[in-house]
C-alpha positions as CSV (number, residue, x, y, z in Angstrom):
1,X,238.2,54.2,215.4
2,X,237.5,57.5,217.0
3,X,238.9,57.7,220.9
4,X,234.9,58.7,221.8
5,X,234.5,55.1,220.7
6,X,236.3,53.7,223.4
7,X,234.9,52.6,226.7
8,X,237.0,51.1,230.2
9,X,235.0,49.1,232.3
10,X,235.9,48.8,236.0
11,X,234.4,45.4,237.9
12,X,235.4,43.3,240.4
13,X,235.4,39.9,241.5
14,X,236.3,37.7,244.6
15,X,238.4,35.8,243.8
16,X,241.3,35.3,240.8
17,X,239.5,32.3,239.4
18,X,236.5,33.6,238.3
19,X,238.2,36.6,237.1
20,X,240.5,35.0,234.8
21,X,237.6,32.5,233.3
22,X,235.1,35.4,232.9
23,X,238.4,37.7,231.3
24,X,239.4,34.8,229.1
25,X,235.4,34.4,228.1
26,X,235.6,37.6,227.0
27,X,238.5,37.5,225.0
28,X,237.6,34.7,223.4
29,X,234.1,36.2,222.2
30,X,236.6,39.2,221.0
31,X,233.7,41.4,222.9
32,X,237.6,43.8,224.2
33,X,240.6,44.0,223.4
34,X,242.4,43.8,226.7
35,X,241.6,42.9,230.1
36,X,244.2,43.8,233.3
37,X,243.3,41.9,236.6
38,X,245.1,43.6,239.5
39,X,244.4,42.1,242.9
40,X,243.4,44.4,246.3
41,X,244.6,43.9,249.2
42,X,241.8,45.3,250.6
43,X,237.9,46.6,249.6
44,X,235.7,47.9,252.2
45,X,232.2,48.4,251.8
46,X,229.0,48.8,253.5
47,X,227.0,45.4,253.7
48,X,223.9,45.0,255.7
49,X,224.3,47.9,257.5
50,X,227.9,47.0,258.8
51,X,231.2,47.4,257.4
52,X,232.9,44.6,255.6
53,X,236.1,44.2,254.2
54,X,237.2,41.0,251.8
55,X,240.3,40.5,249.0
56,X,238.9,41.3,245.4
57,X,240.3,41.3,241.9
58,X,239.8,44.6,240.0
59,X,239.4,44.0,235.7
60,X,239.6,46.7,234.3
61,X,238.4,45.7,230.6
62,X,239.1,47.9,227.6
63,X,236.2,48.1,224.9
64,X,234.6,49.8,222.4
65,X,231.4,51.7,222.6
66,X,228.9,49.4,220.2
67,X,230.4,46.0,222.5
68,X,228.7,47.6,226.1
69,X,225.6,46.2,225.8
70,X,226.8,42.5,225.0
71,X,229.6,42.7,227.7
């Protein structure tokens, strides 16, 4: 496998639940070949024209090139 080949995705989710079922989903369906779930304290972000702030869980998912499109 050529290191162009390889492709990090960085997503995020609300809570630790979903991010575990959806990593685990993934995993299963061998579409990466690691997924690391770190949580953040914080995320601020612009939301009908105000700004929010909520906990989120950052997955960063390690792929390969040719699984993108069926991630």
């Amino acid at each position: 496998m050529k290191q162009e080949d390889l492709l990090i995705i960085l997503t995020t989710f609300g809570d630790r639940k979903d991010a575990e079922r959806i990593s685990k989903e993934l995993l299963r369906k061998k579409l990466c070949a690691c997924i690391q779930l770190i949580k953040i304290s914080c995320s601020l972000y612009w939301w009908r024209n105000k700004i929010e702030s909520s906990e989120e869980w950052l997955c960063i998912i390690k792929t390969r090139l040719g699984l993108y499109k069926k991630l």
